[in-house]
One Martini backbone bead per residue (centre of mass of N, CA, C, O) as a GRO file, in nm:
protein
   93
    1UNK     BB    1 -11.769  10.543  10.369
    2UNK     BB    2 -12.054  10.737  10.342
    3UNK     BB    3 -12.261  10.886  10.565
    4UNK     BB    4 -12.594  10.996  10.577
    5UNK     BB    5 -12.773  11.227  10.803
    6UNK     BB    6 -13.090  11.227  10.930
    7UNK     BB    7 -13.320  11.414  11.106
    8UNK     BB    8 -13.549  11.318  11.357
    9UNK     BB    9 -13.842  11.395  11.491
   10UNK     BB   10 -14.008  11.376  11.791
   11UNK     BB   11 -14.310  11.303  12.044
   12UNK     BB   12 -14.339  11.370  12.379
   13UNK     BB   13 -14.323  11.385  12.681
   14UNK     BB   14 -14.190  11.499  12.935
   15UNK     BB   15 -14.149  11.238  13.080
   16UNK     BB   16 -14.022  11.085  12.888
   17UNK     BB   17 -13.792  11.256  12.846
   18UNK     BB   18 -13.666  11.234  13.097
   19UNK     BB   19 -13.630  10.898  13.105
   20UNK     BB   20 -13.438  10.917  12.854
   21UNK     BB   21 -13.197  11.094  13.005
   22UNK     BB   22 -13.144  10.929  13.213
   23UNK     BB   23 -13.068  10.665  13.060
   24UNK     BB   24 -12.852  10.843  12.898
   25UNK     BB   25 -12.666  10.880  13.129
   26UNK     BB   26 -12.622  10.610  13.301
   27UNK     BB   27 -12.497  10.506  12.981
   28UNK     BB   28 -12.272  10.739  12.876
   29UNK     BB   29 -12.542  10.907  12.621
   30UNK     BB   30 -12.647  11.063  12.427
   31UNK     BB   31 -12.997  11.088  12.325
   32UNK     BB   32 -12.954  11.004  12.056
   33UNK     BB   33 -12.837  10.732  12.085
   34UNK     BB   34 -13.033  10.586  12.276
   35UNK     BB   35 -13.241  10.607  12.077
   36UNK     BB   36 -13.123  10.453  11.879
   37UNK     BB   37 -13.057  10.202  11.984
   38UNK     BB   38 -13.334  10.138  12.085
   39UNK     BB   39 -13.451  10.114  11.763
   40UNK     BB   40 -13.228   9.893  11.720
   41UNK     BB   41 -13.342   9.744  11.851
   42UNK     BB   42 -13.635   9.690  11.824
   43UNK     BB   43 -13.602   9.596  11.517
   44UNK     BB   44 -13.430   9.315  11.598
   45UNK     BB   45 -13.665   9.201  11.739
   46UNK     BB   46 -13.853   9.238  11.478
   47UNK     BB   47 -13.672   9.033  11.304
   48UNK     BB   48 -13.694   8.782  11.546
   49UNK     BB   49 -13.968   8.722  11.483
   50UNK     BB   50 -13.979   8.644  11.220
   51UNK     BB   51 -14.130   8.398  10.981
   52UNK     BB   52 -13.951   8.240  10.707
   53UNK     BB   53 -13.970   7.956  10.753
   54UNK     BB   54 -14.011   7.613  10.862
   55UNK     BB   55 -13.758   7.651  11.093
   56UNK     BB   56 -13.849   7.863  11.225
   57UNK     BB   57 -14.122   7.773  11.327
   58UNK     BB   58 -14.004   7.510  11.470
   59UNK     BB   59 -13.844   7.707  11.676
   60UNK     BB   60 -14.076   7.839  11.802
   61UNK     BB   61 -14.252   7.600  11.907
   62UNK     BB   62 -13.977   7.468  12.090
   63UNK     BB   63 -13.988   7.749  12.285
   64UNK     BB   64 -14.270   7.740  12.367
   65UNK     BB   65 -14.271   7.440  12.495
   66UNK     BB   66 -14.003   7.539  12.687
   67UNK     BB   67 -14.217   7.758  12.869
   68UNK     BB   68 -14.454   7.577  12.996
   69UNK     BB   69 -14.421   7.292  13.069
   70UNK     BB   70 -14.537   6.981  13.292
   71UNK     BB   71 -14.839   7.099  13.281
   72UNK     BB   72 -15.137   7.089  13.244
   73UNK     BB   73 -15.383   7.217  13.121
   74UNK     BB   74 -15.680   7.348  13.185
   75UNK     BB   75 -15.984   7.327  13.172
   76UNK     BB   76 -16.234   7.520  13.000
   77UNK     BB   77 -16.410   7.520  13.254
   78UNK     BB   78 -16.207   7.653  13.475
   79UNK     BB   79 -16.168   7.932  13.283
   80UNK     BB   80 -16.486   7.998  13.316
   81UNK     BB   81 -16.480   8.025  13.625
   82UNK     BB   82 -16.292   8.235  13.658
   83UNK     BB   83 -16.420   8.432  13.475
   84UNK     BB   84 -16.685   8.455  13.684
   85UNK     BB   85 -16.526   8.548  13.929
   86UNK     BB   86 -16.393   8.818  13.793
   87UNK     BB   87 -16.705   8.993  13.702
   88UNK     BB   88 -16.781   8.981  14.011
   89UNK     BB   89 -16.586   9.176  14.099
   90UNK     BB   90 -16.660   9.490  14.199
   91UNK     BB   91 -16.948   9.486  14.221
   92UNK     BB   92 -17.239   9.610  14.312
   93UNK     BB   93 -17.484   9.543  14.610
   0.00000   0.00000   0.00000
């Protein structure tokens, strides 16, 4: 089977050029590659993350309860005072 290959051009800042050509050097490959790569999980993690069935729903909803813990959530009233003393810091007096 032949690949067809076509390049894609990409525009970045410069900090973040040196940035990705340092983790690709780290990583022992060309810059193309790293992004490849990069791509290529991004790619994987949004499509792992698609909820397809009632099954995949199911398996989201008990992930997400076991990484809650087992403290009850704080009260409505709770959130709104936390919320009310953080508008206030910072403001001039």
């Amino acid at each position: 089977m032949h690949m067809v290959s076509e390049r894609v051009h990409i525009v970045v800042a410069a900090e973040e050029r040196v940035a990705y050509r340092s983790a690709a050097e780290r990583a022992g490959v060309s810059l193309s590659e790293w992004l490849r790569g990069a791509a290529r999980a991004r790619l994987e993690q949004a499509e792992s993350l698609e909820l397809r069935t009632a099954a995949d729903l199911d398996q989201f909803f008990a992930e997400s309860d076991a990484c809650e813990g087992d403290e009850p959530e704080p009260d409505w009233a709770d959130h709104l005072a936390v919320m009310a003393d953080s508008r206030g810091r910072g403001l001039p007096t």
